[in-house]
Backbone as CSV, one residue per row, in Angstrom:
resi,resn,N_x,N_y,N_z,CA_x,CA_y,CA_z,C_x,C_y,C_z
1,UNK,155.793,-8.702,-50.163,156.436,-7.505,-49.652,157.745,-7.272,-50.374
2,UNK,158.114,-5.973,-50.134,160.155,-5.845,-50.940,159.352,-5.984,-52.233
3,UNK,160.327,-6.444,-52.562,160.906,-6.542,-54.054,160.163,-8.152,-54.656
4,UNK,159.049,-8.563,-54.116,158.754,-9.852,-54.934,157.787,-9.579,-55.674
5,UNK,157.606,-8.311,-56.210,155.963,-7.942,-56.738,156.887,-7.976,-58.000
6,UNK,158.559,-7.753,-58.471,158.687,-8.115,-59.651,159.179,-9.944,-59.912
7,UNK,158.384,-10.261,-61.306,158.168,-11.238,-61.563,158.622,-11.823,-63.438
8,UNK,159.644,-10.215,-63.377,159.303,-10.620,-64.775,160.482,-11.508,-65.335
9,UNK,160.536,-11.918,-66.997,161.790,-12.993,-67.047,163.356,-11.938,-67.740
10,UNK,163.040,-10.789,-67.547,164.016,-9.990,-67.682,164.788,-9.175,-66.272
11,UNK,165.983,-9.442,-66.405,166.369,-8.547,-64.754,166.100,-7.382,-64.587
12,UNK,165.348,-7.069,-63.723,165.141,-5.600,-63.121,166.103,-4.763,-62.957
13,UNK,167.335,-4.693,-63.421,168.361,-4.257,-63.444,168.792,-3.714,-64.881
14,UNK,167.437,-4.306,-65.927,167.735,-3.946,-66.772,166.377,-2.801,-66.990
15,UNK,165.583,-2.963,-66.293,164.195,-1.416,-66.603,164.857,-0.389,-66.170
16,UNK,163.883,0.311,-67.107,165.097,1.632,-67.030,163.500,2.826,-66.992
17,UNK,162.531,2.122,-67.029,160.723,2.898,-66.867,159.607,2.412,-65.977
18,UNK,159.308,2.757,-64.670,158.009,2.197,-64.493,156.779,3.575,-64.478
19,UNK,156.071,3.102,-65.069,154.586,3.737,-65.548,153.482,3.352,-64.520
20,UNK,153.123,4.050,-63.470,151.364,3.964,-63.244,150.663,4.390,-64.331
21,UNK,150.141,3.432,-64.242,148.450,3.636,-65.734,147.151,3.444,-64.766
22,UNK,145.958,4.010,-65.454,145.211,3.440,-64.893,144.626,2.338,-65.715
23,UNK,145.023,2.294,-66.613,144.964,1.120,-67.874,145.606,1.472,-68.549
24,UNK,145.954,-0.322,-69.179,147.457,-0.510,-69.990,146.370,-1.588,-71.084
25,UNK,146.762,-0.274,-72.666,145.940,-1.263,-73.625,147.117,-1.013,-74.880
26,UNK,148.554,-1.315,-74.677,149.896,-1.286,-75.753,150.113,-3.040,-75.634
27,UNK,151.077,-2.615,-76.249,151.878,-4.136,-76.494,152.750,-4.459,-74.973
28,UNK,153.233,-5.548,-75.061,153.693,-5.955,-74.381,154.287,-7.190,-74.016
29,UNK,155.562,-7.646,-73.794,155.921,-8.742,-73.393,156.003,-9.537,-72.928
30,UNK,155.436,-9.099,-71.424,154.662,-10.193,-70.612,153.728,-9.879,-69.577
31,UNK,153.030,-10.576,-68.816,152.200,-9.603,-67.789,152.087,-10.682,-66.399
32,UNK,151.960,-10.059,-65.708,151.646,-10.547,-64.357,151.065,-9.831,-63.340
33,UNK,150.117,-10.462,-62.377,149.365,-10.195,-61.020,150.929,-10.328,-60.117
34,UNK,150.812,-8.897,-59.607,152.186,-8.567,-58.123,151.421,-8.658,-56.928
35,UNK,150.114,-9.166,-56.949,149.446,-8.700,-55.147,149.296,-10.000,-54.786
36,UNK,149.445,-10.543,-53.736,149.199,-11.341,-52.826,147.866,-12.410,-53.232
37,UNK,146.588,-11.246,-53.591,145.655,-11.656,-53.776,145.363,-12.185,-54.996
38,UNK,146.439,-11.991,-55.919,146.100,-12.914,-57.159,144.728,-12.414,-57.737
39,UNK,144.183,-11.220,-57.362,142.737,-10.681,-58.274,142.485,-10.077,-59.499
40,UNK,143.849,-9.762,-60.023,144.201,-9.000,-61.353,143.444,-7.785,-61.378
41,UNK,143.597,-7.297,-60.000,143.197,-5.505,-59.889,144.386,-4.867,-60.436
42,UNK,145.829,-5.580,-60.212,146.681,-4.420,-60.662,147.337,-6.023,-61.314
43,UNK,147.800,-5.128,-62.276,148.562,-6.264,-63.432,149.789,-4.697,-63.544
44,UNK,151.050,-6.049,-63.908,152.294,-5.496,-64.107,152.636,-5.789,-65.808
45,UNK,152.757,-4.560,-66.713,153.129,-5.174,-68.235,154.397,-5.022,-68.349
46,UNK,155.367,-5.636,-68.694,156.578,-5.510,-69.450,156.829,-5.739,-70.590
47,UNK,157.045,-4.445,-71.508,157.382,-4.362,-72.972,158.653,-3.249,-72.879
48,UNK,159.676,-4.285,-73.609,161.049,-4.241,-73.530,161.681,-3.652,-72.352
49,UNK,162.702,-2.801,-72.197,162.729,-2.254,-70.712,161.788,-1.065,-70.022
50,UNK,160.444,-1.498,-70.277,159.489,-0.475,-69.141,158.767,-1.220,-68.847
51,UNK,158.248,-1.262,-67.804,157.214,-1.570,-66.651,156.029,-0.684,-66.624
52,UNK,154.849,-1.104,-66.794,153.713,-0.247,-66.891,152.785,-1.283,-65.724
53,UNK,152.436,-0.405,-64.794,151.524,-0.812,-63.869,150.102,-0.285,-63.628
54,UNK,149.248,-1.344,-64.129,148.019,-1.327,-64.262,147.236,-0.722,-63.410
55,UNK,147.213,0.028,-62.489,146.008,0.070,-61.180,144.637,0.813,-61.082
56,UNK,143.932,0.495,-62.152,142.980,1.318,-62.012,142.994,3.126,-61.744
57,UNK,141.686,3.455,-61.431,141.848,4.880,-60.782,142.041,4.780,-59.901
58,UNK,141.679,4.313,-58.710,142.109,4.696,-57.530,143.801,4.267,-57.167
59,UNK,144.535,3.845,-58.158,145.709,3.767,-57.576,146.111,2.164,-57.360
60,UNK,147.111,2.334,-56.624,147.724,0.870,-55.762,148.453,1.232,-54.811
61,UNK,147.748,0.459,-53.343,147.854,0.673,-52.194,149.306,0.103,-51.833
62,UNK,150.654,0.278,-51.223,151.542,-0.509,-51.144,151.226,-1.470,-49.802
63,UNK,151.833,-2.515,-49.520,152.046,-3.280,-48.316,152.685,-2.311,-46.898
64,UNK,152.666,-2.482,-45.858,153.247,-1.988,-44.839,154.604,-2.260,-44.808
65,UNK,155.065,-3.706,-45.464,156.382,-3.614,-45.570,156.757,-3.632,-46.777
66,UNK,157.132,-2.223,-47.278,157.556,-2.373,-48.590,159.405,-2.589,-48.893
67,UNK,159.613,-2.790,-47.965,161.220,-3.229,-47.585,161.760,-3.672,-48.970
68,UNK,163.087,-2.722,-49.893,163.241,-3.170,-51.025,162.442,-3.302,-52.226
69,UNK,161.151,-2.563,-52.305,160.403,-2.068,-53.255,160.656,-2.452,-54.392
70,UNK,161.779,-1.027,-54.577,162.453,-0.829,-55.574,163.642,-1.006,-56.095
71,UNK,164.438,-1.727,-54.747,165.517,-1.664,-54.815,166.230,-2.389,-56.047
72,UNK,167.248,-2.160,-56.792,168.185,-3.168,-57.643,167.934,-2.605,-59.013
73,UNK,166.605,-1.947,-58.964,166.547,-1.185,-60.638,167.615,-0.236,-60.605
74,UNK,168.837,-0.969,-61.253,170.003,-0.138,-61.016,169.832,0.735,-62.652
75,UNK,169.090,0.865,-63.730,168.742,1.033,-64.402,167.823,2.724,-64.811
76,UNK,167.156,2.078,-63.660,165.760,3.080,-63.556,166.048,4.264,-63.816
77,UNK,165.387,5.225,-64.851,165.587,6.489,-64.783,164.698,7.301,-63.565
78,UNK,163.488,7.243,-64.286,162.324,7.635,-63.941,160.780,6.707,-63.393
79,UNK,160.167,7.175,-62.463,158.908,6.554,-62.122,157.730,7.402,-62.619
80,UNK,157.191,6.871,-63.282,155.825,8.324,-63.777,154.606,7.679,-62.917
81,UNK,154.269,9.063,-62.992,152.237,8.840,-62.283,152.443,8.644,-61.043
82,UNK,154.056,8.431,-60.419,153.782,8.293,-58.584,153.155,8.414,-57.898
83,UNK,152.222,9.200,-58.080,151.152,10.159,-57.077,149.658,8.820,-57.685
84,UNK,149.742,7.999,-57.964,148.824,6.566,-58.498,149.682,5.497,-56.915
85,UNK,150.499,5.765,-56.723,151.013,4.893,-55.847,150.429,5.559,-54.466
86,UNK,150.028,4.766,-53.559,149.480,5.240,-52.196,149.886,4.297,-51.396
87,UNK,151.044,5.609,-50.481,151.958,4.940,-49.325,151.809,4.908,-48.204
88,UNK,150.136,5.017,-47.880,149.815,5.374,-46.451,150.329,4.197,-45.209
89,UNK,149.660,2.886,-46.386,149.974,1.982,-45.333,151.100,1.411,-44.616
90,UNK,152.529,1.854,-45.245,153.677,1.890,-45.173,154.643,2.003,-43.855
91,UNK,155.051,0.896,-43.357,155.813,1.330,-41.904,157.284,0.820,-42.120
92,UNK,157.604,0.319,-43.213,158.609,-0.528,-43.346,159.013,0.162,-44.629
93,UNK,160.270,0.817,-44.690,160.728,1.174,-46.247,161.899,1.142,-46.532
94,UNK,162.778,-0.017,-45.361,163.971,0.059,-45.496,164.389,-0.476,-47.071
95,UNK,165.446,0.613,-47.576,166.229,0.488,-48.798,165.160,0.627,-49.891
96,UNK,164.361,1.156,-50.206,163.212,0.949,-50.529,163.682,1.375,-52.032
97,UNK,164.701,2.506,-52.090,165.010,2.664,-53.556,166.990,2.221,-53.717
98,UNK,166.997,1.394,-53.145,168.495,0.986,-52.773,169.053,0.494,-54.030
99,UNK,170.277,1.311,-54.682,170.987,1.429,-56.212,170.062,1.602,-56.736
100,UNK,169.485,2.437,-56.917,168.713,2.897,-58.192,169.757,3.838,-58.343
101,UNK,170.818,3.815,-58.786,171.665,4.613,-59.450,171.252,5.417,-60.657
102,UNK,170.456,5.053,-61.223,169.941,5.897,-62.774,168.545,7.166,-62.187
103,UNK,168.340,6.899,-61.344,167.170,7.484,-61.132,167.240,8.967,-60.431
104,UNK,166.316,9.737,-60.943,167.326,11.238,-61.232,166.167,12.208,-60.652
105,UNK,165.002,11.461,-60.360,164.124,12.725,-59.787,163.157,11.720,-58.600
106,UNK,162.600,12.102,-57.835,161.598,11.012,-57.038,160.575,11.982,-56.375
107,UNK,159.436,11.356,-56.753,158.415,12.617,-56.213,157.802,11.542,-54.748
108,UNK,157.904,12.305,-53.503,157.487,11.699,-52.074,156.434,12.128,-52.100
109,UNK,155.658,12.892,-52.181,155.152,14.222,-51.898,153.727,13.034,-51.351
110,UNK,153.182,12.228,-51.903,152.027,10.911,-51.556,152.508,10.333,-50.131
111,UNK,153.840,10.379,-50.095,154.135,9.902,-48.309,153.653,10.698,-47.399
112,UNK,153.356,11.797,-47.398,152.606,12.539,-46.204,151.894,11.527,-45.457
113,UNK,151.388,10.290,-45.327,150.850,9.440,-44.504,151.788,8.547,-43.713
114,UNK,153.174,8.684,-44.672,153.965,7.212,-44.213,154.423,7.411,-42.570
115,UNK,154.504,6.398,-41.968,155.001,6.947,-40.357,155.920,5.458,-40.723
116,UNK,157.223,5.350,-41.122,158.549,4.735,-40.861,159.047,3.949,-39.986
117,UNK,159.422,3.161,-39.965,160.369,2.455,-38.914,161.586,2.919,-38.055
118,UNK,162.010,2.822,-39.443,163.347,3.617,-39.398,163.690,3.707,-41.378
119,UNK,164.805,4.824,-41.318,164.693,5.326,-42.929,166.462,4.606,-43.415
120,UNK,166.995,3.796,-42.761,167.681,2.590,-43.253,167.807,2.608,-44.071
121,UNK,169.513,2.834,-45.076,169.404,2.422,-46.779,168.286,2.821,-47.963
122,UNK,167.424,3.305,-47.128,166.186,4.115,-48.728,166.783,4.421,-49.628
123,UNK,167.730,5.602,-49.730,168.494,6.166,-51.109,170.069,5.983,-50.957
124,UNK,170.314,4.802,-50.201,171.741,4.118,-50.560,171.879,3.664,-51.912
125,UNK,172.970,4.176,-52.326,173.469,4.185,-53.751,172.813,5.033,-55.051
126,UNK,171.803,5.857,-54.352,171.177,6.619,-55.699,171.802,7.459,-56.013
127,UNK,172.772,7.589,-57.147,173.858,8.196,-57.275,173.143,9.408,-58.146
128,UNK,172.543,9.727,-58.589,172.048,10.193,-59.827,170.910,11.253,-59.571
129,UNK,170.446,10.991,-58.298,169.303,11.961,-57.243,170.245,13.418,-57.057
130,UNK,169.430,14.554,-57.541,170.121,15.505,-56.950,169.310,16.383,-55.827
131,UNK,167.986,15.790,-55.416,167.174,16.402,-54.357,166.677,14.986,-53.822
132,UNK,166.771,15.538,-52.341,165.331,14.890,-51.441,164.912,15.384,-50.787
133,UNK,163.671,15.393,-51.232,162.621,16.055,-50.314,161.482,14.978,-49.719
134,UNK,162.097,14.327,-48.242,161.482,13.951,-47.548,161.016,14.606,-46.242
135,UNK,160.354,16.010,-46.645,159.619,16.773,-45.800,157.889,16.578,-45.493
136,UNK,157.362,15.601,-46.291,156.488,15.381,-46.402,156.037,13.751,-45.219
137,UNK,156.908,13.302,-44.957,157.122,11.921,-44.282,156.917,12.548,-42.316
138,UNK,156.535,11.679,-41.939,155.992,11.980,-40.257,157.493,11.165,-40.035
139,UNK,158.517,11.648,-39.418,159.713,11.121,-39.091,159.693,11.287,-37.356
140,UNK,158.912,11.034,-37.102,159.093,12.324,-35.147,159.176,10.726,-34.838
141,UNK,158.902,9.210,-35.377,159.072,8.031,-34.162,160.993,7.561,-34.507
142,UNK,161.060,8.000,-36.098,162.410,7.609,-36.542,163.975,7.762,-35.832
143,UNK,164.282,6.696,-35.940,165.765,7.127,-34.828,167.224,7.108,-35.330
144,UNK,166.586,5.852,-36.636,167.322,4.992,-37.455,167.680,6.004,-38.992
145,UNK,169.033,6.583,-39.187,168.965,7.094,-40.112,170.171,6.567,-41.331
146,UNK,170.934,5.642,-40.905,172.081,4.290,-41.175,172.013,4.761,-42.411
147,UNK,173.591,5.290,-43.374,173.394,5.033,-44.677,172.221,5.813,-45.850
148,UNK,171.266,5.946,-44.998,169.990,6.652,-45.755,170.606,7.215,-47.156
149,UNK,171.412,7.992,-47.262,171.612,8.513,-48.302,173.124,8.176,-49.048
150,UNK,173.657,7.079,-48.356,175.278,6.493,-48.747,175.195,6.429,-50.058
151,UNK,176.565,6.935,-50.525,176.735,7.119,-51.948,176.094,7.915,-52.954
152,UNK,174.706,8.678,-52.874,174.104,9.756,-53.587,175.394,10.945,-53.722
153,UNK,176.074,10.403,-54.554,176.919,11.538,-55.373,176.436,12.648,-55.580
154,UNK,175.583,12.828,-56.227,175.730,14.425,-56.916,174.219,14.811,-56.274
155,UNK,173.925,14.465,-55.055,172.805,14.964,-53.994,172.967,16.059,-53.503
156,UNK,172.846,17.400,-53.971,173.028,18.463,-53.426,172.126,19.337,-52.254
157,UNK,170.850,18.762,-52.763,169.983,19.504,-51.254,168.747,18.029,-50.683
158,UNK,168.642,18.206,-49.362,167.810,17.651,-48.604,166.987,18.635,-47.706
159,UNK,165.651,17.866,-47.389,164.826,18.364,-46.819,164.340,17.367,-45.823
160,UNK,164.514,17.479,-44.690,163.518,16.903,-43.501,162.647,17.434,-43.125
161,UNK,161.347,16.501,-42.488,160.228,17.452,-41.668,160.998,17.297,-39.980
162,UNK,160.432,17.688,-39.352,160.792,17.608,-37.818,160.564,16.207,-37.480
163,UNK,161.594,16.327,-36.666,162.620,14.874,-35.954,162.609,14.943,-34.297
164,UNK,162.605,13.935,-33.526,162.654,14.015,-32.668,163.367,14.167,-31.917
165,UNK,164.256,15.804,-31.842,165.500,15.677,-31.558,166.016,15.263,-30.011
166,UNK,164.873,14.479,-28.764,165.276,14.303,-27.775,165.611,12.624,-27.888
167,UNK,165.348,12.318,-28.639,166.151,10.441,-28.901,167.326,10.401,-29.463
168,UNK,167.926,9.270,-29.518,169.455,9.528,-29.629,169.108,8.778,-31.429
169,UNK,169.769,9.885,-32.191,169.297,9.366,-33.870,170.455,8.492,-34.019
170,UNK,170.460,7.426,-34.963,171.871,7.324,-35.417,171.765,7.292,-37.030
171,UNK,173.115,8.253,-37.509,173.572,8.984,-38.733,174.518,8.431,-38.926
172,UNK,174.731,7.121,-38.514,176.315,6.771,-39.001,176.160,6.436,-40.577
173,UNK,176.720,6.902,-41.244,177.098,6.591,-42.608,176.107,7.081,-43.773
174,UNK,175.198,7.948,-42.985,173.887,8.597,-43.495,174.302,9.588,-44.809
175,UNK,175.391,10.340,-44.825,175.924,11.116,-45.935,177.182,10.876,-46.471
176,UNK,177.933,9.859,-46.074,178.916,9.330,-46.852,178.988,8.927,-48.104
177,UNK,179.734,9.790,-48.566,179.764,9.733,-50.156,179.168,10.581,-51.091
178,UNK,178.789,11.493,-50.139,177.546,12.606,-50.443,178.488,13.341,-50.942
179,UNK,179.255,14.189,-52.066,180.296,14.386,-52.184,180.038,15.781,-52.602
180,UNK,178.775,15.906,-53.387,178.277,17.262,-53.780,176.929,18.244,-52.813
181,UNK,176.822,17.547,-51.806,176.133,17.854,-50.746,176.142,19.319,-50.924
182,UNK,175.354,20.010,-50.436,175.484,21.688,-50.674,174.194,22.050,-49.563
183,UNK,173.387,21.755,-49.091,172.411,22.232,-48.358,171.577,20.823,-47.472
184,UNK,171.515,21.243,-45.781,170.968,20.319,-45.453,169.627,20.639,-44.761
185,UNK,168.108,20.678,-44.856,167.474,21.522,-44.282,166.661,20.171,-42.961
186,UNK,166.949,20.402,-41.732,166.300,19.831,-40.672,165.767,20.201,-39.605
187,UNK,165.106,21.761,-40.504,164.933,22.782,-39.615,163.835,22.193,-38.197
């Protein structure tokens, strides 16, 4: 779960690319099985700073707790092929892209299944995000909104789907630092 699916002997702090493939036939520096199951359905390649992830066609299913995913690729520009990633099973995503400071676009739009815990630290420190659009996410059990977006500097618009506005949410520290904030939609 989190963050142990990376394995490689370079810091993740230094990728700055991860690639869904549905096959990976380039060079590469090193490779490794990230699933539990050790079946080499999805193999992880690293050649120099990018990450290319193997998963067939149908994708790669994440864990329910993907807690810290992604977090620490303080590097990361970009994720390609996202829509290869399938987040249905997902209940756990605290910090999930936590300092990805380099990372400048994020497509959710595959979470339409995710139903959350709570949304805790996800895009704490993504300084470099200038949209979120987590309108696509079932948020109506979420209460927990802590930080969610702390430090996203130059984050100018957000999007929520409907929230449950008869529970008591907590937003403490949810837009702090948000400095270029310009639109909040929670209609």
């Amino acid at each position: 779960s989190g963050s142990d699916w990376y394995e490689g002997s370079v810091s993740k702090s230094a990728i700055t690319e991860i690639s869904f493939v549905e096959e990976f036939n380039g060079l590469y520096d090193e490779h490794w099985d990230p699933t539990l199951a050790q079946s080499n359905k999805v193999v992880v390649y690293r050649y120099g700073t990018q990450l290319f992830i193997e998963c067939g066609e149908k994708g790669v299913s994440a864990n329910s707790n993907s807690t810290e995913m992604f977090a620490g690729f303080t590097a990361l520009v970009r994720i390609n092929n996202f829509s290869k990633f399938e987040a249905a099973n997902i209940t756990k995503l605290e910090a999930m892209f936590r300092d990805c400071s380099k990372l400048e676009e994020l497509d959710l739009s595959r979470f339409n299944s995710v139903n959350p815990e709570n949304m805790k630290n996800v895009f704490y420190g993504c300084s470099s995000l200038k949209v979120i659009d987590i309108s696509s996410l079932n948020l109506k059990g979420v209460n927990v909104f802590q930080n969610m977006c702390n430090g996203c500097t130059l984050l100018e618009t957000i999007r929520f789907p409907e929230i449950d506005q008869t529970k008591t949410i907590y937003l403490s520290g949810t837009f702090t630092n948000c400095s270029s904030l310009e639109y909040i939609d929670m209609t």
